[in-house]
TORKE-453429 format. One record per atom (N, C-alpha, C, O): chain; residue number from 1; x, y, z. Coordinates in nm, 2 decimals. Layout:
BEGIN
+----+-----+--------+--------+--------+
| ch |   i |     c1 |     c2 |     c3 |
+----+-----+--------+--------+--------+
|  A | NUM |      X |      Y |      Z |
...
+----+-----+--------+--------+--------+
% end
This chain:
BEGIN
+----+-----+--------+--------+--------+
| ch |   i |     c1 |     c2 |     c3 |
+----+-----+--------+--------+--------+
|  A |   1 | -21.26 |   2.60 |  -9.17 |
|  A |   1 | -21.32 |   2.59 |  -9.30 |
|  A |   1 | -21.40 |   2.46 |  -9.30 |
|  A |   1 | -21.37 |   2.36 |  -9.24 |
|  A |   2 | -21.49 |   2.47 |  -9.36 |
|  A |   2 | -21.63 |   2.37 |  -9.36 |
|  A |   2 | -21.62 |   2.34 |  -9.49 |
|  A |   2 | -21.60 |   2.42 |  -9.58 |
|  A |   3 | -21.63 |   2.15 |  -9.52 |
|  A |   3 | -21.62 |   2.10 |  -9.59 |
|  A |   3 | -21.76 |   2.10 |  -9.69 |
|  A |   3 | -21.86 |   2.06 |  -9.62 |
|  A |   4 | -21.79 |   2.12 |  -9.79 |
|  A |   4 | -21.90 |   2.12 |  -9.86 |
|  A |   4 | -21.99 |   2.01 |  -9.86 |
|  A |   4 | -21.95 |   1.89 |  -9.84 |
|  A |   5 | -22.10 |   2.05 |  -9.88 |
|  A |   5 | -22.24 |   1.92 |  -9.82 |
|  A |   5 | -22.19 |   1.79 |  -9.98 |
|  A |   5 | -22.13 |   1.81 | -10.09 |
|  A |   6 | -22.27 |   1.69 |  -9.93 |
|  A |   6 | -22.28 |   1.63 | -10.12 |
|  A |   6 | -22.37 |   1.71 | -10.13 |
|  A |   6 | -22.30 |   1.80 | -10.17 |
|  A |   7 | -22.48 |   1.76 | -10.13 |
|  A |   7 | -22.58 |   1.83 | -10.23 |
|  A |   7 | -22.55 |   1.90 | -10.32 |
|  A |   7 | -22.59 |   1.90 | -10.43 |
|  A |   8 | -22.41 |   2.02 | -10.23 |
|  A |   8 | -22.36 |   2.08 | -10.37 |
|  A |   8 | -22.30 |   2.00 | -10.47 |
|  A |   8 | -22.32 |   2.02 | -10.59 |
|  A |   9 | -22.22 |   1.88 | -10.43 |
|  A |   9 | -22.14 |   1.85 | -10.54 |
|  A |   9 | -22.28 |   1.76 | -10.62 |
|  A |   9 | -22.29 |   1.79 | -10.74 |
|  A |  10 | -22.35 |   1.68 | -10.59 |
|  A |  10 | -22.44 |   1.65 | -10.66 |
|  A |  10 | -22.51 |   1.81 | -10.77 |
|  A |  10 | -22.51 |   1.82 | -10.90 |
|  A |  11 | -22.53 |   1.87 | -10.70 |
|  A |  11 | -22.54 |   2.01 | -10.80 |
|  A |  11 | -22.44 |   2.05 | -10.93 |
|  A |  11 | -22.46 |   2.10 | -11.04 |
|  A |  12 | -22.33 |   2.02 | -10.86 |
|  A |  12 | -22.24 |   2.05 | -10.95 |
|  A |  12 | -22.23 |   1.93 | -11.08 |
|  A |  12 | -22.22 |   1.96 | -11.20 |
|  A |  13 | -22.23 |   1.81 | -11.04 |
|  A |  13 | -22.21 |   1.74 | -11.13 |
|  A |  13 | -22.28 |   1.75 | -11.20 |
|  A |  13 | -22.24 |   1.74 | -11.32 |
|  A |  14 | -22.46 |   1.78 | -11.18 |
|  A |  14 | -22.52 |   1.79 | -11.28 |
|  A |  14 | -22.55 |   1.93 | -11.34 |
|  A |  14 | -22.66 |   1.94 | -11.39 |
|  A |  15 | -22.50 |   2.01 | -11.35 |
|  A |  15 | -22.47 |   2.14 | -11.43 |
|  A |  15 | -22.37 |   2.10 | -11.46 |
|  A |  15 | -22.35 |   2.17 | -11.56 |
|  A |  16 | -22.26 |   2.01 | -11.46 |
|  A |  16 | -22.18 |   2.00 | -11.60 |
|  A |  16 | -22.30 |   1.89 | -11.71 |
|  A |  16 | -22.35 |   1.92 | -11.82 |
|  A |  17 | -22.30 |   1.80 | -11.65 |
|  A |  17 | -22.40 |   1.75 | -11.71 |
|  A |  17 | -22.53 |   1.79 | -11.82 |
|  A |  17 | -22.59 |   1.72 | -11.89 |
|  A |  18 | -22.53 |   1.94 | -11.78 |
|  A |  18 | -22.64 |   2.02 | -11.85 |
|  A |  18 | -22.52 |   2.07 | -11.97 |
|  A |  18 | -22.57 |   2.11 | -12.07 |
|  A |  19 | -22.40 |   2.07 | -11.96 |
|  A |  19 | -22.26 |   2.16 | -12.01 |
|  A |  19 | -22.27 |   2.26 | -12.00 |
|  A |  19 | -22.29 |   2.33 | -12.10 |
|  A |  20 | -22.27 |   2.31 | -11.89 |
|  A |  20 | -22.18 |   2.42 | -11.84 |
|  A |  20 | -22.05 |   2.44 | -11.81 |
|  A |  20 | -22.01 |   2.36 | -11.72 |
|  A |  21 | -21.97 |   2.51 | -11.85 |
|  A |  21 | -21.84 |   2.57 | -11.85 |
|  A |  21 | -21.77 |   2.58 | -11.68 |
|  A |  21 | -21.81 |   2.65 | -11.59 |
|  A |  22 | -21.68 |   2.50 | -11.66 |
|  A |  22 | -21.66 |   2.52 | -11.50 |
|  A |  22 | -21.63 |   2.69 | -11.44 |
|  A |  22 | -21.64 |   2.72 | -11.33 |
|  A |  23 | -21.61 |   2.77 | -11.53 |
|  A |  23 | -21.61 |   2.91 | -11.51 |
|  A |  23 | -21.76 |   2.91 | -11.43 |
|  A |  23 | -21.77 |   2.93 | -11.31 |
|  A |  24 | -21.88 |   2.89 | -11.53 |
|  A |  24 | -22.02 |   2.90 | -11.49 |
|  A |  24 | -22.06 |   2.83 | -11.35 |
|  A |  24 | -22.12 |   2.87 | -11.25 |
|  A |  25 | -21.99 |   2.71 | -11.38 |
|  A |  25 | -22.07 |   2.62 | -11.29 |
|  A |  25 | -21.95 |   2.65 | -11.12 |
|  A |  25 | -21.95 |   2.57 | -11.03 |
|  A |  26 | -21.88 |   2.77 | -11.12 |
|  A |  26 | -21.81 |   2.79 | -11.03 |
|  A |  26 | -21.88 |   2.89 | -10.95 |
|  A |  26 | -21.90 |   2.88 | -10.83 |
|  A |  27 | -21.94 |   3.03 | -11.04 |
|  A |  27 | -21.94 |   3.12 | -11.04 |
|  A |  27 | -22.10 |   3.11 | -10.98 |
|  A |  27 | -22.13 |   3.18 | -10.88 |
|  A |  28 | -22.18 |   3.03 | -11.04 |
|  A |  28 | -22.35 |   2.97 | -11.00 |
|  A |  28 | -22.34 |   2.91 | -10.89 |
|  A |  28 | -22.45 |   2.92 | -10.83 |
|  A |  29 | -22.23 |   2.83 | -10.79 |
|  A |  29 | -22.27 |   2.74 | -10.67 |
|  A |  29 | -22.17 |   2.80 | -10.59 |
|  A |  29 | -22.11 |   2.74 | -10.50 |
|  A |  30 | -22.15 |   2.95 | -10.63 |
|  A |  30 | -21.99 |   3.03 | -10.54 |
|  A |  30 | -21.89 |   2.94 | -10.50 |
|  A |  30 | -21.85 |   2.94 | -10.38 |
|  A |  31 | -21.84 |   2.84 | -10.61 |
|  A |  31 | -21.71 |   2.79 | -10.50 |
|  A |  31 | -21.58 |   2.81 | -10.64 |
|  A |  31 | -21.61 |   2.84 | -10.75 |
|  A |  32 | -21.46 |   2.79 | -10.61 |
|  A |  32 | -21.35 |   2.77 | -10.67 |
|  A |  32 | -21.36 |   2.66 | -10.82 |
|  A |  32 | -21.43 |   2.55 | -10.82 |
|  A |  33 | -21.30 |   2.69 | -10.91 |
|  A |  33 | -21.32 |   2.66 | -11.02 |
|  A |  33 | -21.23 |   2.52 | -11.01 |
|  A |  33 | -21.25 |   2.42 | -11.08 |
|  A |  34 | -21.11 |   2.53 | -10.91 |
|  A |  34 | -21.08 |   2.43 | -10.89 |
|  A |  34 | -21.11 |   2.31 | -10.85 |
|  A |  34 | -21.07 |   2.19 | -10.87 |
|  A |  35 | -21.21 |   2.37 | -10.76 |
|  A |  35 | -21.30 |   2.28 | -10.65 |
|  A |  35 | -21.38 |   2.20 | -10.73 |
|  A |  35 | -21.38 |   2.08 | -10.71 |
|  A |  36 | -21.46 |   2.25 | -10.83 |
|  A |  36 | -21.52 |   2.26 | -10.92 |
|  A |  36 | -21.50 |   2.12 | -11.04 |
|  A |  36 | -21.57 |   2.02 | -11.07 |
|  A |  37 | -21.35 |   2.18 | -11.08 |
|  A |  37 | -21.31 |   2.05 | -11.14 |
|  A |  37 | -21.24 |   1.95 | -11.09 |
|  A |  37 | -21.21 |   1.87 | -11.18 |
|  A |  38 | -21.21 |   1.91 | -10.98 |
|  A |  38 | -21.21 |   1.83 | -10.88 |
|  A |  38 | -21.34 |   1.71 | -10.90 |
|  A |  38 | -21.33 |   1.59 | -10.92 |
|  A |  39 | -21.43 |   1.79 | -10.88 |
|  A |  39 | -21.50 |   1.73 | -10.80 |
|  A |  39 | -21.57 |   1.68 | -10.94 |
|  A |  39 | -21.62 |   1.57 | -10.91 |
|  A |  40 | -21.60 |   1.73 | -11.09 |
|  A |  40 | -21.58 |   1.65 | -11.20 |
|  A |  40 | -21.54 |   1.57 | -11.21 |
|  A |  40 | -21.61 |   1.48 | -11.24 |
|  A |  41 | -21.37 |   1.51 | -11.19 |
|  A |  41 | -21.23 |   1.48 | -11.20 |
|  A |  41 | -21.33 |   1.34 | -11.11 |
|  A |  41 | -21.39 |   1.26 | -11.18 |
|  A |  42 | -21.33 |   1.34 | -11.00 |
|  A |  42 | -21.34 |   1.27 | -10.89 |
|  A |  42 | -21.47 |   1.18 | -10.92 |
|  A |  42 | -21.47 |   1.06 | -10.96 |
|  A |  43 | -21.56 |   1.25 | -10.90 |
|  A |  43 | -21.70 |   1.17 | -10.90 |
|  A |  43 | -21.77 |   1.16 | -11.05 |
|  A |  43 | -21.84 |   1.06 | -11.07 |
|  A |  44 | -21.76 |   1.24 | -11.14 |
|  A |  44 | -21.86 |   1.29 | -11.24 |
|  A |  44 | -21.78 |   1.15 | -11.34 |
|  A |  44 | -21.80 |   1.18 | -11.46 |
|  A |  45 | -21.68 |   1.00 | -11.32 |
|  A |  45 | -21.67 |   0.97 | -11.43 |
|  A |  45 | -21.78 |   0.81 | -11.36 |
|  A |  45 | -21.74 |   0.69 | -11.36 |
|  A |  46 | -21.88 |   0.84 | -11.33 |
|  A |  46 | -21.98 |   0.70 | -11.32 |
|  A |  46 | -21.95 |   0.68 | -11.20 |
|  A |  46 | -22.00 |   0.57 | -11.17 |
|  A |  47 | -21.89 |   0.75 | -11.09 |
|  A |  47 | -21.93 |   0.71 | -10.95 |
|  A |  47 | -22.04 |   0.85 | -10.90 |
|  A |  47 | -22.06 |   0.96 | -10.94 |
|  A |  48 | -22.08 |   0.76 | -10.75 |
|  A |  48 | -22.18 |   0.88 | -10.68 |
|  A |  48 | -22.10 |   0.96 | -10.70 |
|  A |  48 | -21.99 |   0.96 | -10.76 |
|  A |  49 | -22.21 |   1.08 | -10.59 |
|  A |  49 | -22.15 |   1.23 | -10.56 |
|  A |  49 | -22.10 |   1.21 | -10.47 |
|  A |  49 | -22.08 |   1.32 | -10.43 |
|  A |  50 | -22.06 |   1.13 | -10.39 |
|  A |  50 | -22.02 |   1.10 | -10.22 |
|  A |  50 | -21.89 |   1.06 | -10.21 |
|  A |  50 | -21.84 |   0.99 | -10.30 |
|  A |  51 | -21.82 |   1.12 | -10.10 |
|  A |  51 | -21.69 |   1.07 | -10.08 |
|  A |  51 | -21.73 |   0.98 | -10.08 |
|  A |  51 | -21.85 |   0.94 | -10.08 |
|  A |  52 | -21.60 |   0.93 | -10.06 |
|  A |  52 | -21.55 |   0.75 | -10.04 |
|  A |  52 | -21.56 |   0.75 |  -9.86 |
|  A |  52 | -21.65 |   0.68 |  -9.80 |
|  A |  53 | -21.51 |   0.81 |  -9.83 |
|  A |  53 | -21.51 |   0.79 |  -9.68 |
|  A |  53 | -21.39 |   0.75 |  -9.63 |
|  A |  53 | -21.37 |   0.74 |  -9.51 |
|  A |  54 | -21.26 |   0.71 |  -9.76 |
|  A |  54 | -21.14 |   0.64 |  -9.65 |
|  A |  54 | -21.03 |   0.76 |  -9.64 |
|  A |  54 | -20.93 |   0.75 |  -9.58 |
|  A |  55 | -21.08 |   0.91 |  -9.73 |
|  A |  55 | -20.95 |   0.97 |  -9.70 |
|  A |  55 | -20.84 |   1.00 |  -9.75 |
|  A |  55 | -20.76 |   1.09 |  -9.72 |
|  A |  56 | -20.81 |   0.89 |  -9.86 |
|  A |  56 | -20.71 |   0.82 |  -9.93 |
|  A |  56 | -20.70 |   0.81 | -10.07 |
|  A |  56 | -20.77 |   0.72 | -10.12 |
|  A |  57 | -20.60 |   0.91 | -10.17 |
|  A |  57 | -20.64 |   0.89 | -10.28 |
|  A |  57 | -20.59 |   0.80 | -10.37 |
|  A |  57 | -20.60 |   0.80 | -10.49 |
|  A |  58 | -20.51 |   0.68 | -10.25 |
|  A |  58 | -20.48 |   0.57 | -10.36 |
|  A |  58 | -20.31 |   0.57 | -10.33 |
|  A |  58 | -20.25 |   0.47 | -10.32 |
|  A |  59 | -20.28 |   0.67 | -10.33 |
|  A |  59 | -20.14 |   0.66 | -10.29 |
|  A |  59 | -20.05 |   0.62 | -10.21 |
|  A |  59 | -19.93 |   0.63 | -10.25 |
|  A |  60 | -20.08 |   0.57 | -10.08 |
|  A |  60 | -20.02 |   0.51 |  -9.98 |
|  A |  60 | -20.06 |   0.36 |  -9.98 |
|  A |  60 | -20.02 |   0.28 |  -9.90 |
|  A |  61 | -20.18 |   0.33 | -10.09 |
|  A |  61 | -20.19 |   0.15 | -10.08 |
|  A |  61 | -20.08 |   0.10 | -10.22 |
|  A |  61 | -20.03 |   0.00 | -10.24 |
|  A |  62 | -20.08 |   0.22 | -10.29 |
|  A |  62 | -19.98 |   0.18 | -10.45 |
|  A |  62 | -19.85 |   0.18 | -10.34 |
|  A |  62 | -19.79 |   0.08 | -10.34 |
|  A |  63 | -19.82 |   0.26 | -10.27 |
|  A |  63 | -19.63 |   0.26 | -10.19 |
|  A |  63 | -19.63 |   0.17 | -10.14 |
|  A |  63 | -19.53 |   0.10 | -10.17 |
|  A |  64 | -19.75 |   0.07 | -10.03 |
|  A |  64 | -19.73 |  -0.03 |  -9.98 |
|  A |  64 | -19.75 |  -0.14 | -10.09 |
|  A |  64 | -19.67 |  -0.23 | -10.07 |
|  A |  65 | -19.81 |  -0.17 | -10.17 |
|  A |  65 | -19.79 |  -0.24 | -10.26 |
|  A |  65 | -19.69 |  -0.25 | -10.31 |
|  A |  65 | -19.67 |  -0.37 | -10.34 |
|  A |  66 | -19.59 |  -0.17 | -10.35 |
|  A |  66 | -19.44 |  -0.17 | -10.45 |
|  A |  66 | -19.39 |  -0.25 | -10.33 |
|  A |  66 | -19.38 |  -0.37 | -10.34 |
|  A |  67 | -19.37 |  -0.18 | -10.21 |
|  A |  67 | -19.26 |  -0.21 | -10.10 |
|  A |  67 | -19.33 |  -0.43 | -10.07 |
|  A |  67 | -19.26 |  -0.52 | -10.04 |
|  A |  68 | -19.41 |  -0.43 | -10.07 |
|  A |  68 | -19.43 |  -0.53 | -10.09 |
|  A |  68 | -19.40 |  -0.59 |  -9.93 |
|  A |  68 | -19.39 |  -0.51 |  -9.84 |
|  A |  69 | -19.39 |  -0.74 |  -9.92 |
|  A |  69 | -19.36 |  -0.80 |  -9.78 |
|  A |  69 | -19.25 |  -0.78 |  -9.74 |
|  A |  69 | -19.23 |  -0.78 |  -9.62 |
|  A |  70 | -19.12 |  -0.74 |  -9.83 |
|  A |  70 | -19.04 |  -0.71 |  -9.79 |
|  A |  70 | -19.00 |  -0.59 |  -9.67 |
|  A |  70 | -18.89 |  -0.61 |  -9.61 |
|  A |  71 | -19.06 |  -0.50 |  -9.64 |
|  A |  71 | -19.13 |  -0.39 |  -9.56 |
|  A |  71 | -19.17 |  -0.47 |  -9.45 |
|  A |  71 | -19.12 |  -0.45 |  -9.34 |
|  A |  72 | -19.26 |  -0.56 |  -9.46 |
|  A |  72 | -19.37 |  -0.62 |  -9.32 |
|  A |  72 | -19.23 |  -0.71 |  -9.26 |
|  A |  72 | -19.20 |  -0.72 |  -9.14 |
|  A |  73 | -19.15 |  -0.79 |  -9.37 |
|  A |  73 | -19.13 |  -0.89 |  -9.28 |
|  A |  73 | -18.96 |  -0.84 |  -9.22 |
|  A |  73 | -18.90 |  -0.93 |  -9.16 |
|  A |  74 | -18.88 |  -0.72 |  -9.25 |
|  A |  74 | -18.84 |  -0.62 |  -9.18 |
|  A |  74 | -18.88 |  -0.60 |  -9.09 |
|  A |  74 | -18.83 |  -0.66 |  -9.01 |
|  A |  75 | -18.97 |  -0.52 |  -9.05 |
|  A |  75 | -19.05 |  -0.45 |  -8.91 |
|  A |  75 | -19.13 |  -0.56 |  -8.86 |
|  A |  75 | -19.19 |  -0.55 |  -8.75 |
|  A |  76 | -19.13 |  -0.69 |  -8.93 |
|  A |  76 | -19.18 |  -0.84 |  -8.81 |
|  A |  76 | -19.09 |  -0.86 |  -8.76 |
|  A |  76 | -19.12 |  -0.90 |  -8.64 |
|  A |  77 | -18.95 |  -0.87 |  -8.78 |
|  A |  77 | -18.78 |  -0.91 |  -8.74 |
|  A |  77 | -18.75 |  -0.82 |  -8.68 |
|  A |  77 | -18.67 |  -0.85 |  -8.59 |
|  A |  78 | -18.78 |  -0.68 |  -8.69 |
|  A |  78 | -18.73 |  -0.60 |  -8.59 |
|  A |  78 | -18.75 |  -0.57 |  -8.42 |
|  A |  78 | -18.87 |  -0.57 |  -8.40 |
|  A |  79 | -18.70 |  -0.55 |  -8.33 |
|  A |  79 | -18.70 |  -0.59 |  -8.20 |
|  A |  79 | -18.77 |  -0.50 |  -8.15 |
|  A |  79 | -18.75 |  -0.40 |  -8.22 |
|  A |  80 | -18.86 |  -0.47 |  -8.06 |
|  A |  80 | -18.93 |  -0.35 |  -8.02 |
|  A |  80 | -18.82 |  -0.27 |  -7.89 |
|  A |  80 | -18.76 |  -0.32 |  -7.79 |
|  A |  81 | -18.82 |  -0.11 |  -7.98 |
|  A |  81 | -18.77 |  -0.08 |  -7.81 |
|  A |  81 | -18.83 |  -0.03 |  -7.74 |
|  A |  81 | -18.89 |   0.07 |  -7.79 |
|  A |  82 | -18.87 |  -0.06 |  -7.58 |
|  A |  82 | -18.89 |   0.01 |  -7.49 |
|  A |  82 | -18.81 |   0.11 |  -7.38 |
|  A |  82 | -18.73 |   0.08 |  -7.30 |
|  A |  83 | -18.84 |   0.17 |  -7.41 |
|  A |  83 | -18.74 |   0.22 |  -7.29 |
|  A |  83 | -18.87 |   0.25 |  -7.14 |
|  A |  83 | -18.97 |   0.32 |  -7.13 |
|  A |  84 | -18.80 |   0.17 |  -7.05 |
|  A |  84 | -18.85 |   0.18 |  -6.92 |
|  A |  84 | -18.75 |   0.27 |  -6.80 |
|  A |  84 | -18.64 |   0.26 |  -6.75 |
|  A |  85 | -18.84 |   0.33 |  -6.79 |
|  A |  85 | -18.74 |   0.40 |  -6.65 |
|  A |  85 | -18.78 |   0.33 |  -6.51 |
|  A |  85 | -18.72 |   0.36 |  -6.41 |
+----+-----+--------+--------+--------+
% end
């Protein structure tokens, strides 16, 4: 599965923009309505049309944040094992 160009999603944002119905604007650039509102959801509130590039929707920097140093300075005190044969 091939990930969609920005051109479409730039397309798409702007047919909501025109207001169109994500039914319409699903059905006009053939992709999933979910996809569709996603990609509203994502980009269409004042950011580009372009991923981010890191992959990441935020969730694994909020876990490492709660866990705080307490986490780092655990696994700093912890001993490495190797095992050598």
């Amino acid at each position: 599965m091939e990930a969609y160009p920005t051109k479409v999603r730039e397309l798409v944002l702007d047919a909501y923009a025109e207001g169109m119905a994500t039914a319409e604007v699903a059905s006009r650039f053939k992709v999933s309505p979910s996809w569709a509102r996603r990609v509203k959801q994502r980009f269409g509130s004042g950011a580009c049309g372009r991923p981010s590039g890191s992959g990441s929707t935020g969730r694994t920097r909020r876990w490492a944040r709660a866990i705080g140093s307490g986490w780092r300075g655990w696994s700093a005190r912890r001993p490495t094992q190797r095992s050598r044969n």
